[in-house]
One Martini backbone bead per residue (centre of mass of N, CA, C, O) as a GRO file, in nm:
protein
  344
    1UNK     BB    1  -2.105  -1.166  -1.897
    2UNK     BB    2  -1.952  -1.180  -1.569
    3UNK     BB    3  -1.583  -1.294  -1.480
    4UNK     BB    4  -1.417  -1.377  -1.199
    5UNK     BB    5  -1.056  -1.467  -1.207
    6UNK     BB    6  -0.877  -1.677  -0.937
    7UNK     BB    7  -0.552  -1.670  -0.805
    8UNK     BB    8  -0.539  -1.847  -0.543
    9UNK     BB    9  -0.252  -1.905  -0.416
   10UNK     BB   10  -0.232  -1.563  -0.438
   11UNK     BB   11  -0.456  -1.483  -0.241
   12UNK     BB   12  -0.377  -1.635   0.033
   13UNK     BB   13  -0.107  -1.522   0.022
   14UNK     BB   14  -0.197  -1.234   0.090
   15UNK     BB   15  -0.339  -1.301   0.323
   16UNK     BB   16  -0.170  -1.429   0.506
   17UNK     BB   17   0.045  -1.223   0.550
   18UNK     BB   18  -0.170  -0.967   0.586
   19UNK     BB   19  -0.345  -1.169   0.811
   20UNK     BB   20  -0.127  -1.258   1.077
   21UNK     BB   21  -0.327  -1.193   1.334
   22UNK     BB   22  -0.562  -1.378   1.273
   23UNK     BB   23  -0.759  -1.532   1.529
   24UNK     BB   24  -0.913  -1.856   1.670
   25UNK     BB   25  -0.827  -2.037   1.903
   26UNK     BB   26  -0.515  -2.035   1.785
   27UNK     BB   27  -0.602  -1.972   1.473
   28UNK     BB   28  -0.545  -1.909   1.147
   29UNK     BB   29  -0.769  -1.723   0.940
   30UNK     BB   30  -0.699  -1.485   0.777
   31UNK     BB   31  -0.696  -1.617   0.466
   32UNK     BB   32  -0.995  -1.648   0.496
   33UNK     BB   33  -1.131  -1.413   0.520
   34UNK     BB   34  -0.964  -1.266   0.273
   35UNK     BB   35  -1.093  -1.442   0.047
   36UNK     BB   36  -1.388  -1.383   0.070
   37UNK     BB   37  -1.404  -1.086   0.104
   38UNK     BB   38  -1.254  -1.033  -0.175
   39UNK     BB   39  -1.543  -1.168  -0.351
   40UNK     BB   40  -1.762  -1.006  -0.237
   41UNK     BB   41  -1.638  -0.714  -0.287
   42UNK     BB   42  -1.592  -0.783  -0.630
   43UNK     BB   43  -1.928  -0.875  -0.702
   44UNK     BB   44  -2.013  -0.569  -0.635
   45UNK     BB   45  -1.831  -0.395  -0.783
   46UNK     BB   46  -1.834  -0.551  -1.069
   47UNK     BB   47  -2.112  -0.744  -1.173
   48UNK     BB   48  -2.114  -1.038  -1.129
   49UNK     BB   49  -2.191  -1.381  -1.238
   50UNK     BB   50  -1.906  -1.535  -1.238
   51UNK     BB   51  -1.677  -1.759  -1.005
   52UNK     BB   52  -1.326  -1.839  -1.073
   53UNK     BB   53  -1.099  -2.093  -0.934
   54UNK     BB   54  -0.753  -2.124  -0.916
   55UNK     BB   55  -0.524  -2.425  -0.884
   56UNK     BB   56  -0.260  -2.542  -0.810
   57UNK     BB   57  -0.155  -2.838  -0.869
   58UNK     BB   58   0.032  -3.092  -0.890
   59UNK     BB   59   0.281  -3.080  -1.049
   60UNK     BB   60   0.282  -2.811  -1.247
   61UNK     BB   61   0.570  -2.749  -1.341
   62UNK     BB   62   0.650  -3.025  -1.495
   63UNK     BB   63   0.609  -2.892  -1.766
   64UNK     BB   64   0.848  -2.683  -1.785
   65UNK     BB   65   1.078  -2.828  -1.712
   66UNK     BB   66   1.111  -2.996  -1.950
   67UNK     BB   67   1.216  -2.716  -2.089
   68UNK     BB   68   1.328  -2.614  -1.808
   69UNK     BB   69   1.512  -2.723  -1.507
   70UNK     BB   70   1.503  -2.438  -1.355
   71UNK     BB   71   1.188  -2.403  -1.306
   72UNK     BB   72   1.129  -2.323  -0.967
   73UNK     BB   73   1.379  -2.432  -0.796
   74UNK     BB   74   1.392  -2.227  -0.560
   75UNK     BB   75   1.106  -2.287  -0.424
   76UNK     BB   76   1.275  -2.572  -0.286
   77UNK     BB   77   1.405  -2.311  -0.073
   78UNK     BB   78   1.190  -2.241   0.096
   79UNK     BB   79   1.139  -2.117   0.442
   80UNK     BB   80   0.915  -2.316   0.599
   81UNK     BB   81   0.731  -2.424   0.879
   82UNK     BB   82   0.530  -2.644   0.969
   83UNK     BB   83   0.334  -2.481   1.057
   84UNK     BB   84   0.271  -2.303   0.854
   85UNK     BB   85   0.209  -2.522   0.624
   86UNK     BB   86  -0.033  -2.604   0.750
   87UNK     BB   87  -0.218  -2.370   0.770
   88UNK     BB   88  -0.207  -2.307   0.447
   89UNK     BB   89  -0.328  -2.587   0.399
   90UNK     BB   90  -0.599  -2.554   0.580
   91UNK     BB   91  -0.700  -2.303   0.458
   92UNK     BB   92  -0.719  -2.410   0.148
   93UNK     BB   93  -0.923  -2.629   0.205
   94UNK     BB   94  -1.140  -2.430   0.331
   95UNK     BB   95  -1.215  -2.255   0.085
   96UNK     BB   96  -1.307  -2.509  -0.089
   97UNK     BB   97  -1.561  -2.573   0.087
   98UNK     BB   98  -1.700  -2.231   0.089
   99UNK     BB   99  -1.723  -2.231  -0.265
  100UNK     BB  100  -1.919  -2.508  -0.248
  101UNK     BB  101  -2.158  -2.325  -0.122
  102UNK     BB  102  -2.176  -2.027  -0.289
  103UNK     BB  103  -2.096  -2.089  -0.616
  104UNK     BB  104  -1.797  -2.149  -0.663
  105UNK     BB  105  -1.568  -2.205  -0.949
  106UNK     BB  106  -1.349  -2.452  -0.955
  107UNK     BB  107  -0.986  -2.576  -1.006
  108UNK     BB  108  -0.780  -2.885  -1.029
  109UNK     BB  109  -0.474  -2.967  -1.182
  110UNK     BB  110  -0.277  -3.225  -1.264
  111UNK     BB  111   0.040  -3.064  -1.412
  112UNK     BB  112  -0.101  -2.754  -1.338
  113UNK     BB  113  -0.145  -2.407  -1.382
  114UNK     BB  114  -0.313  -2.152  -1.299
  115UNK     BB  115  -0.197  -1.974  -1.593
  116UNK     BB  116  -0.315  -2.161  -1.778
  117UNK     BB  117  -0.624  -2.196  -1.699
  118UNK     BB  118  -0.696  -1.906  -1.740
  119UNK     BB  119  -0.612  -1.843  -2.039
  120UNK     BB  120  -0.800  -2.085  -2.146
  121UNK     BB  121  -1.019  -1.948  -2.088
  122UNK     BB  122  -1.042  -1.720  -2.224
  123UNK     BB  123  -0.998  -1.860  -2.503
  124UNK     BB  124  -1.322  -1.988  -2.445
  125UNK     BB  125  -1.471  -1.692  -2.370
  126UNK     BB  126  -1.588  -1.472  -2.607
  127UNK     BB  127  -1.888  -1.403  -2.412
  128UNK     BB  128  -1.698  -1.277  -2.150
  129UNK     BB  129  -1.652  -1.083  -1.913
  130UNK     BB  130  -1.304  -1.034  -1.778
  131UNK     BB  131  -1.117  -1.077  -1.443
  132UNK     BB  132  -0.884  -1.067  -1.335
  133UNK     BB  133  -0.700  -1.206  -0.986
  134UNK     BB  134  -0.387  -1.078  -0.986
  135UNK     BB  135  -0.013  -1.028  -0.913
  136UNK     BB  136   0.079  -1.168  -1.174
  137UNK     BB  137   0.256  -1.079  -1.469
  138UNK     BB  138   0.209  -1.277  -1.638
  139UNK     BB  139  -0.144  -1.201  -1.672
  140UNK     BB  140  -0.118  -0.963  -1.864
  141UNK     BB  141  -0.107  -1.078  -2.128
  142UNK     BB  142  -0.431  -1.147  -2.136
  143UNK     BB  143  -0.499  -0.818  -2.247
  144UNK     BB  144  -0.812  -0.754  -2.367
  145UNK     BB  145  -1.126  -0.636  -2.499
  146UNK     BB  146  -1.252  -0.865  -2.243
  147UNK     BB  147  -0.973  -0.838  -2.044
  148UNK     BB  148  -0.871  -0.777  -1.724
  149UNK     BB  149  -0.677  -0.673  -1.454
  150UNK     BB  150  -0.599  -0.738  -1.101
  151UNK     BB  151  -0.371  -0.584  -0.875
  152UNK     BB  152  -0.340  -0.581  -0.590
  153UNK     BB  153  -0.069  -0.419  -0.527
  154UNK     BB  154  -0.185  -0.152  -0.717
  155UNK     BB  155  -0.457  -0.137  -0.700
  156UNK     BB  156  -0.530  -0.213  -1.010
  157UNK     BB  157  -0.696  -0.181  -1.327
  158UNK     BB  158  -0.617  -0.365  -1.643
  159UNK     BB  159  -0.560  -0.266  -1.973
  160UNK     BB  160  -0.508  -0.184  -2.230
  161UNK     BB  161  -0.267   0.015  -2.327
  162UNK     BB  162  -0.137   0.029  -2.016
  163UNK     BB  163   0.067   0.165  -1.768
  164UNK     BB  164   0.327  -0.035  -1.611
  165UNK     BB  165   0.478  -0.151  -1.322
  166UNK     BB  166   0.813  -0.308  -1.389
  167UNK     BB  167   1.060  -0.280  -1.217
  168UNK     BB  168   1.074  -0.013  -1.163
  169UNK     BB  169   0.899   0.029  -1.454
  170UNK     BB  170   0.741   0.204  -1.737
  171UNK     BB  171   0.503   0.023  -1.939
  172UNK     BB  172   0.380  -0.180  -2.170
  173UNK     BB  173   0.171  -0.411  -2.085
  174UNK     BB  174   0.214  -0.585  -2.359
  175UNK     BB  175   0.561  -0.611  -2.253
  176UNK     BB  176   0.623  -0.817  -2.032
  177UNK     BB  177   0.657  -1.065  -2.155
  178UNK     BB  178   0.924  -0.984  -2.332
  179UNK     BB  179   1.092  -0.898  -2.065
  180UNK     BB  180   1.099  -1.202  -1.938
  181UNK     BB  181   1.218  -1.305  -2.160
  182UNK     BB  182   1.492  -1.154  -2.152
  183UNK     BB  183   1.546  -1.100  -1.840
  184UNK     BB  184   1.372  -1.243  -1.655
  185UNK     BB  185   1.278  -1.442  -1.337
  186UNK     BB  186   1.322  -1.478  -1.026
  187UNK     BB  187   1.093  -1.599  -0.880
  188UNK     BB  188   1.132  -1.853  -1.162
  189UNK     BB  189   1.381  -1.928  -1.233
  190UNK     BB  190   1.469  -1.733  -1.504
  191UNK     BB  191   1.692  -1.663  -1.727
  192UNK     BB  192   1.843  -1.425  -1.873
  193UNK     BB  193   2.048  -1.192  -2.016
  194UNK     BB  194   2.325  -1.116  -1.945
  195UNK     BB  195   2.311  -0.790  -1.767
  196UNK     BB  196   1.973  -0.760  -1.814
  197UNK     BB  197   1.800  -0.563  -1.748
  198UNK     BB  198   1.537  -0.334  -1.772
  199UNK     BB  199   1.693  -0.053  -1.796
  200UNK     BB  200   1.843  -0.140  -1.991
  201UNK     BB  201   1.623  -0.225  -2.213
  202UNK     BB  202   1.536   0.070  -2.218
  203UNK     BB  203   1.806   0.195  -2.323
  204UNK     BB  204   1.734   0.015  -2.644
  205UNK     BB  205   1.399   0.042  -2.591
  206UNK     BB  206   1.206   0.274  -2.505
  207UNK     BB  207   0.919   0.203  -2.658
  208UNK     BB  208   0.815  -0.018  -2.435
  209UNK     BB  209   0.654   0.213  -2.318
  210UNK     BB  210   0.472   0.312  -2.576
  211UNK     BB  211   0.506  -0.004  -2.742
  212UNK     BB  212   0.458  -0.263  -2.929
  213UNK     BB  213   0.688  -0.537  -2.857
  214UNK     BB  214   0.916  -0.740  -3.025
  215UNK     BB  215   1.169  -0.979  -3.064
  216UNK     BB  216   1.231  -0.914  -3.380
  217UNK     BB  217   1.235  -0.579  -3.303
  218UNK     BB  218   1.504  -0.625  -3.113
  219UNK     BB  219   1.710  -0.753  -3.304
  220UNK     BB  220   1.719  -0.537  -3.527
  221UNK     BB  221   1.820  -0.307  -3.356
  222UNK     BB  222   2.056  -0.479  -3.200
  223UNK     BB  223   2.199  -0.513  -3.509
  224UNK     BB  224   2.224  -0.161  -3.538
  225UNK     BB  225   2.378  -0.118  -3.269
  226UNK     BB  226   2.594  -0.294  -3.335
  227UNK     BB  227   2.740  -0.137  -3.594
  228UNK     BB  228   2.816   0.093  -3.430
  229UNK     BB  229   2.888  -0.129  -3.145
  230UNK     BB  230   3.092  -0.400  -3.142
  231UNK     BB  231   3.171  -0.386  -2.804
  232UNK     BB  232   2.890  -0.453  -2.692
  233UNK     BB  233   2.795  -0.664  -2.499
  234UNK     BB  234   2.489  -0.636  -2.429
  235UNK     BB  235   2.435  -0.680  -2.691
  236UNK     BB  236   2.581  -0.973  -2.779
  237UNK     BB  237   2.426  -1.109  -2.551
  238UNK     BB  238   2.150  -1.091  -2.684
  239UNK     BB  239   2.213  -1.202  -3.007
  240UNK     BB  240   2.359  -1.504  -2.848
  241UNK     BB  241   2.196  -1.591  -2.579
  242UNK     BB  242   2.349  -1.490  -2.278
  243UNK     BB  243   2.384  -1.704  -2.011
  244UNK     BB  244   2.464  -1.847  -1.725
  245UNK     BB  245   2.483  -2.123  -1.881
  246UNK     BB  246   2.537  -2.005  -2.192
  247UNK     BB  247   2.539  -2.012  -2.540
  248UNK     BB  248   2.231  -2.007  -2.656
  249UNK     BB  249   2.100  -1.851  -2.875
  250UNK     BB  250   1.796  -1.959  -3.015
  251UNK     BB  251   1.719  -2.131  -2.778
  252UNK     BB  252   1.619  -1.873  -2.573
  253UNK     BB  253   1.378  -1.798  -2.718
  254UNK     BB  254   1.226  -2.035  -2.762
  255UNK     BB  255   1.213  -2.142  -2.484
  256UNK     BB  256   1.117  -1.870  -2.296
  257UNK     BB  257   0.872  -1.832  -2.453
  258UNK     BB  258   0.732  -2.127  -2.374
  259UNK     BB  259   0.754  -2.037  -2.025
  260UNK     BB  260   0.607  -1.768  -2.066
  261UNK     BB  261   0.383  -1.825  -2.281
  262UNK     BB  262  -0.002  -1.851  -2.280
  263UNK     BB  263  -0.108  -1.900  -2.594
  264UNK     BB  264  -0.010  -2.207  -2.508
  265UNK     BB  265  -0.175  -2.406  -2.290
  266UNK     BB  266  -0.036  -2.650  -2.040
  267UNK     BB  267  -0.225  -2.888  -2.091
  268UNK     BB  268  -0.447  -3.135  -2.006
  269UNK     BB  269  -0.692  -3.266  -2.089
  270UNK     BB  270  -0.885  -3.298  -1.891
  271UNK     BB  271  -0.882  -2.984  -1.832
  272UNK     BB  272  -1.003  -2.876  -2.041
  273UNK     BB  273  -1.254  -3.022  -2.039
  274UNK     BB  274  -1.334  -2.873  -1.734
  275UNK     BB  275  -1.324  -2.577  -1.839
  276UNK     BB  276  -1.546  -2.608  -2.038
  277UNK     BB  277  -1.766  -2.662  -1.796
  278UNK     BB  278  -1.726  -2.382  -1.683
  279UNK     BB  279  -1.815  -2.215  -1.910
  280UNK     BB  280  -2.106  -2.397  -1.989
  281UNK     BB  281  -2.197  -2.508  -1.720
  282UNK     BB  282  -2.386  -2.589  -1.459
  283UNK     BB  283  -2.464  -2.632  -1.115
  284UNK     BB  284  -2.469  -2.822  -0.873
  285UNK     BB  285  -2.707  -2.811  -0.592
  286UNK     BB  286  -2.586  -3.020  -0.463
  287UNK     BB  287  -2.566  -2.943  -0.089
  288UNK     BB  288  -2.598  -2.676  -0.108
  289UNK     BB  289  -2.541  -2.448   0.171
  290UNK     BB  290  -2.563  -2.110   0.370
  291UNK     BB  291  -2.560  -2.300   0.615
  292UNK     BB  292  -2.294  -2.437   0.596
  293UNK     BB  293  -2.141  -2.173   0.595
  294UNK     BB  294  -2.217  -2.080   0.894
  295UNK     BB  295  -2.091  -2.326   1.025
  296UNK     BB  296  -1.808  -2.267   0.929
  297UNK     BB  297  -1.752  -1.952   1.034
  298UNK     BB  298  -1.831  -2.080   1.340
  299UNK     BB  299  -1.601  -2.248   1.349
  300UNK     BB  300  -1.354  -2.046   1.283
  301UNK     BB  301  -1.474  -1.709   1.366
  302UNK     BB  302  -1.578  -1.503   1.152
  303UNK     BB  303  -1.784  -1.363   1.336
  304UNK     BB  304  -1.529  -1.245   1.543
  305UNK     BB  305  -1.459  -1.027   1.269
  306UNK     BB  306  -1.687  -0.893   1.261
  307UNK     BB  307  -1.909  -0.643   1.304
  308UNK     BB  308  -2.064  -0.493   1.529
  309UNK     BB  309  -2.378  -0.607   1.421
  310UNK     BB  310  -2.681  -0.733   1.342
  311UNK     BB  311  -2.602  -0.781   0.994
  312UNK     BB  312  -2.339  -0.887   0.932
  313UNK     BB  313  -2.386  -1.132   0.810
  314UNK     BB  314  -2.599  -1.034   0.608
  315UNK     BB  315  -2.377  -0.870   0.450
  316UNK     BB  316  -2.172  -1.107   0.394
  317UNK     BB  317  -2.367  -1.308   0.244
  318UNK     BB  318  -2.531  -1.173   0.004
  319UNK     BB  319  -2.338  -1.194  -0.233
  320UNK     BB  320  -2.336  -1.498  -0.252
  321UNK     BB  321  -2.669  -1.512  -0.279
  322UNK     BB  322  -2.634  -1.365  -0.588
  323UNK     BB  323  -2.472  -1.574  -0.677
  324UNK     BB  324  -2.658  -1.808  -0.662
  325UNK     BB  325  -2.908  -1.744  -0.837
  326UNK     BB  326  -2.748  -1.669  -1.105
  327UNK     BB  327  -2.610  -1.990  -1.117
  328UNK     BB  328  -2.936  -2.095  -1.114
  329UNK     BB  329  -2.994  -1.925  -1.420
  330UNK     BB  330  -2.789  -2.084  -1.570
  331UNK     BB  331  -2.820  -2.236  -1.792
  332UNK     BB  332  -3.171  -2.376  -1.808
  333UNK     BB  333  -3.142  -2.532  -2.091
  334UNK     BB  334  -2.994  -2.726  -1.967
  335UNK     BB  335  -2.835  -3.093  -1.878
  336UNK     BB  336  -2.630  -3.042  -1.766
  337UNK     BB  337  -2.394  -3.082  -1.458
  338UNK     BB  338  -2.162  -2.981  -1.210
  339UNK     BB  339  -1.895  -3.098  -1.014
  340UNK     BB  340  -1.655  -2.890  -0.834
  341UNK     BB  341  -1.361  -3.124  -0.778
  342UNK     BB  342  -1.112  -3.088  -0.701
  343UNK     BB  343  -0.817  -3.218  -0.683
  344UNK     BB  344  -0.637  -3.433  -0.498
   0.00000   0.00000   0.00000
């Protein structure tokens, strides 16, 4: 059994500002093409038996945020116009439309993100081939025996022990999650280590290139190379935990473990219950047909960004009916089925 996991909110935004000029009577649909195409794809490419996507929640960040109040603080200053926000906001419910019609498995749950969605997924389905598919580093952790990542960004399918470009510098992937943890991550208001960058932590670290390496094993390191040159500030501010905040010490390891790593997903029982049901029973078949697919479609416009040509319909529309065969052929020994309806 094969499942691509969907970071919906980080494809919707590659596909937005990546396809921002396809439009149809002055809407831009750029987003929702580029997430289905993306998706019918990928379930060629891969031979995929089921595609799961998760959504961020309502105040998915709060769980986090109590551990650390800084986190992703950064992005209620992020500037965009209402009418952006308005077409995002729509182009993503009309994704979730078209998902539950072609027979994609979806997830949205309050005060839950969708790293964790994904994490707990994985943990719980040890007899599925899974492929993440997402641009975020967090989800690199999740690289294991059953588990790649697909990068859109490096265009790159990422496996155990492979070296990935991180932060313009080449690491082993299993080795990510420590470097967010030490170094922090701009992008979610994470702070590091004062003055601690990749590039630095790589001059007193180097094996971090080709070699899992733990938390333990840097200051360890970092506690002999400091008997040796007892000035080493950035050496001294990592050994005390010295971040823009003030020096937390081992609080700072703690904190940042807790809000980094997914090995525990910050998860309510409602969310955890329903992704095993994502991954355990069938869907319910009740509503769903490709004619209402093609009804979206043409409401949308997106026949006509199709290729101009007699089959151009169903070309595209293909992968998702073998995705349909395959969801109706699932646990067919099952007694419950799901109907997976977004929070909202």
């Amino acid at each position: 059994m094969s499942v691509l996991l969907v970071d919906g909110d980080n494809l919707l935004t590659i596909g937005y500002y990546g396809a921002k000029n396809v439009f149809y009577k002055g809407t831009h649909i750029g987003g929702i093409y580029h997430f289905l195409n993306t998706l019918r794809r990928s379930f060629e490419e891969y031979q995929l038996d089921k595609i799961v996507v998760f959504w961020d929640g309502q105040e998915g960040s709060q769980s986090r945020r109590k551990i650390y109040s800084h986190y992703k603080e950064n992005r209620r200053q992020r500037v965009r116009t209402e009418e952006d926000l308005q077409s995002y906001l729509y182009q993503r419910d009309r994704i979730k439309q078209y998902l539950e019609e072609v027979y994609v498995r979806q997830g949205e749950f309050e005060y839950c993100e969708t790293d964790d969605n994904i994490a707990y997924y994985t943990q719980n389905s040890p007899n599925e081939r899974k492929i993440i598919y997402s641009s975020d580093g967090d989800l690199t952790q999740l690289v294991s025996e059953n588990t790649q990542v697909y990068n859109p960004s490096h265009r790159k399918l990422y496996s155990q022990n492979d070296i990935i470009v991180y932060d313009h510098e080449e690491i082993l992937i299993e080795n990510v999650r420590l470097v967010k943890m030490i170094c922090g991550d701009s992008s979610d208001n994470i702070a590091g280590i004062r003055g601690m960058g990749l590039k630095r932590l790589l001059s007193l670290i180097p094996e971090l290139r080709n070699q899992p390496i733990t938390v333990e094993q840097v200051k360890e390191k970092c506690n002999l190379l400091f008997e040796q040159d007892k000035h080493n500030k950035l050496i001294a501010n990592l050994l005390t935990g010295v971040t823009k905040h003030g020096v937390l010490g081992e609080e700072f390891f703690d904190v940042n473990k807790r809000i980094v790593s997914l090995d525990e997903p910050l998860l309510t029982d409602e969310s955890k219950e329903f992704i095993n049901l994502l991954i355990n029973e069938k869907l319910d078949q009740e509503g769903r047909s490709y004619k209402n697919v093609m009804r979206l479609m043409q409401e949308d416009g997106i026949f006509n960004i199709l290729p101009k040509s007699d089959d151009a319909w169903i070309n595209f529309i293909n992968p998702f009916l073998r995705l349909t065969r395959k969801e109706k052929n699932i646990n067919n020994n099952k007694t419950k089925t799901i109907k997976v309806i977004p929070y909202e």
